[in-house]
One Martini backbone bead per residue (centre of mass of N, CA, C, O) as a GRO file, in nm:
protein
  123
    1UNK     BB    1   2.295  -1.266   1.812
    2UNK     BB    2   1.948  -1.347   1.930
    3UNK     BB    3   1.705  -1.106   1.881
    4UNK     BB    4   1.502  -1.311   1.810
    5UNK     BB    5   1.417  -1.408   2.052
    6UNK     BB    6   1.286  -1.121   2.214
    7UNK     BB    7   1.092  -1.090   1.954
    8UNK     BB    8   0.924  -1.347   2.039
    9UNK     BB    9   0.864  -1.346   2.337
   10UNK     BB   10   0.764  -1.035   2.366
   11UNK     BB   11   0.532  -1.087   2.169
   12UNK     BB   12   0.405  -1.324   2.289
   13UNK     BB   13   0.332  -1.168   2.586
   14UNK     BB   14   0.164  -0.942   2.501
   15UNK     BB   15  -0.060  -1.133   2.360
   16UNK     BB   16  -0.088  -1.374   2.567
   17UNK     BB   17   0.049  -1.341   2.883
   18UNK     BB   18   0.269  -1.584   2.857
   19UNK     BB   19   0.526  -1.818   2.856
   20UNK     BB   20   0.751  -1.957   2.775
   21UNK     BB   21   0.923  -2.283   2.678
   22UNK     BB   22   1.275  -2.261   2.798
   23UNK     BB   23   1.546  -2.487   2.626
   24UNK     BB   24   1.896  -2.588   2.657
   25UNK     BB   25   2.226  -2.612   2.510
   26UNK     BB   26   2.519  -2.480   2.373
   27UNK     BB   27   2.387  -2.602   2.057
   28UNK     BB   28   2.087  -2.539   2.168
   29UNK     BB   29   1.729  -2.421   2.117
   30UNK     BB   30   1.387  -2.459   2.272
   31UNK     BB   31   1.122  -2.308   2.155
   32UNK     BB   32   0.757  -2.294   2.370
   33UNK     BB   33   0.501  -2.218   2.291
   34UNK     BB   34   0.156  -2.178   2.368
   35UNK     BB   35  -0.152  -2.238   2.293
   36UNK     BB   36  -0.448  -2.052   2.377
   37UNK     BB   37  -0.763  -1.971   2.330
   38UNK     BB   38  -1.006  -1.802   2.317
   39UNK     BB   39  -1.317  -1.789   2.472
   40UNK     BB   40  -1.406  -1.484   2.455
   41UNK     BB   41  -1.546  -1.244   2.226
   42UNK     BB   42  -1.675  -0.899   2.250
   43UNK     BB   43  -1.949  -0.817   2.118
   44UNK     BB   44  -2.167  -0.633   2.047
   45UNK     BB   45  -2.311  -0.501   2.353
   46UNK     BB   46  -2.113  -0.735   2.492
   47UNK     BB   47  -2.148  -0.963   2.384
   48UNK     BB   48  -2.056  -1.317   2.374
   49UNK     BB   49  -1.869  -1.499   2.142
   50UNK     BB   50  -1.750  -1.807   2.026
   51UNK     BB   51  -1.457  -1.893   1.890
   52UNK     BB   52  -1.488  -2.203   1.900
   53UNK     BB   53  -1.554  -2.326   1.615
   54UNK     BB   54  -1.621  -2.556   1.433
   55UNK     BB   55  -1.449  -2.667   1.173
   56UNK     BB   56  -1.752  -2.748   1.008
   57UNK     BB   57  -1.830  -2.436   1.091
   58UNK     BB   58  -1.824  -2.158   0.940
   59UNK     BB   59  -1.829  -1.820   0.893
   60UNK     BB   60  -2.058  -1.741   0.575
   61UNK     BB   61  -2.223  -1.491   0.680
   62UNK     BB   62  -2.135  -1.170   0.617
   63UNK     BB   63  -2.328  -1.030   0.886
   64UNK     BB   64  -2.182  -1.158   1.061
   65UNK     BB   65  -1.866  -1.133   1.004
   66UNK     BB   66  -1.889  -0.848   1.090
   67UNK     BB   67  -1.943  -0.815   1.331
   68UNK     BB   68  -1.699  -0.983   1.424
   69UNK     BB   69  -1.491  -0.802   1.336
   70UNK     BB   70  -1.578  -0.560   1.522
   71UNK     BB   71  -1.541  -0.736   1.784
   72UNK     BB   72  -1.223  -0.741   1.724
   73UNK     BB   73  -1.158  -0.441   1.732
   74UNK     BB   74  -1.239  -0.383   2.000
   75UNK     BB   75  -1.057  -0.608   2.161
   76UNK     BB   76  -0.845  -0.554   1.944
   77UNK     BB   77  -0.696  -0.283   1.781
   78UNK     BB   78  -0.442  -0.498   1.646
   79UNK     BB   79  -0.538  -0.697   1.480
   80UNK     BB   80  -0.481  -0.935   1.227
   81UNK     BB   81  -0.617  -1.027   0.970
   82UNK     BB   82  -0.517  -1.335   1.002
   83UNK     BB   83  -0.631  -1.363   1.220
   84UNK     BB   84  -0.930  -1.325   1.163
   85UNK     BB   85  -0.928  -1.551   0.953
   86UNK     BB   86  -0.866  -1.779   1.173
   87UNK     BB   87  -1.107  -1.741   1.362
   88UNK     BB   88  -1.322  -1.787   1.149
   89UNK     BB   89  -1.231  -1.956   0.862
   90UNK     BB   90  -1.087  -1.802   0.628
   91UNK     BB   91  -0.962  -1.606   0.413
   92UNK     BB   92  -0.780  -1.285   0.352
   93UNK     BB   93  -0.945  -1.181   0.170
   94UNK     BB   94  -1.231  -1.176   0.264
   95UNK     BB   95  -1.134  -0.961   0.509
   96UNK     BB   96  -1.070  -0.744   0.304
   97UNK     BB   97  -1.304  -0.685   0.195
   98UNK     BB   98  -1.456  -0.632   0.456
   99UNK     BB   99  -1.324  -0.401   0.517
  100UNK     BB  100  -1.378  -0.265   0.218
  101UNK     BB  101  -1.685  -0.227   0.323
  102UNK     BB  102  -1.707  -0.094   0.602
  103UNK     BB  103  -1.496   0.152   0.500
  104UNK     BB  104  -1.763   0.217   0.296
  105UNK     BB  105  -1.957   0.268   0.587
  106UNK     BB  106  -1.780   0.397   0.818
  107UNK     BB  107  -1.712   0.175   1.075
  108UNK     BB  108  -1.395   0.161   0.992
  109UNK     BB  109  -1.062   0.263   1.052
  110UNK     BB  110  -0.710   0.276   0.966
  111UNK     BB  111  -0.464   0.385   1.200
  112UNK     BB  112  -0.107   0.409   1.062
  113UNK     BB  113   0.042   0.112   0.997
  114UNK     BB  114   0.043  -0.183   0.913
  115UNK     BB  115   0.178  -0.260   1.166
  116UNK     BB  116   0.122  -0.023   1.386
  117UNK     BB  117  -0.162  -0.014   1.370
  118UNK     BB  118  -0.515   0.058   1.405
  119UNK     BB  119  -0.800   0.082   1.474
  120UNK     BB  120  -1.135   0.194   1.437
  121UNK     BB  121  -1.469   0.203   1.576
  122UNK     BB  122  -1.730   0.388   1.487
  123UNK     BB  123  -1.998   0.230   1.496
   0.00000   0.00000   0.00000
């Protein structure tokens, strides 16, 4: 049917707020992402922090990476948990512990199901 198509693209662009680069013919489509970084991304206080951090040097200090986790929380508080794990750069689990950390000090909730849910940054 090809349903697939529109809910790539329209995610890619809710998301990115890019066009994809679509070439194809007859027998074939290729759809091109480009993927752009975020330059930086405001956590607590308006600071801004750089995602780009260096391949060899991980985010693995637990006190940063909340607050960094809390500052994407707050900028899009729909980001996924596998984002998050690849903009710090460590695994999805380290993630899951650090936010049912979070939310044993009450500093964040997610309200909704796991797909369509959102966070919300209390504290």
């Amino acid at each position: 049917m090809g349903s697939g198509f529109y809910k790539m693209i329209n995610g890619w662009k809710s998301y990115y707020k890019t066009e994809p680069e679509i070439a194809g013919n007859f027998d074939y489509y290729k759809i091109v992402f480009r993927y752009k970084p975020l330059k930086n991304v405001p956590v607590n206080g308006g600071v801004n922090v750089p995602v780009n951090v260096p391949v060899n040097v991980p985010v693995n200090v637990p006190e940063e990476r909340l607050t960094l986790l809390l500052g994407y929380m707050k900028a899009n508080d729909r980001i996924t948990m596998e984002k998050m794990a690849y903009l710090l750069k460590v695994d999805v689990k380290t993630i899951k512990r650090d936010i049912a950390k979070l939310k044993k000090e009450g500093m964040v909730k997610r309200t909704g199901s796991y797909k369509k849910g959102k966070w919300e940054v209390v504290k």
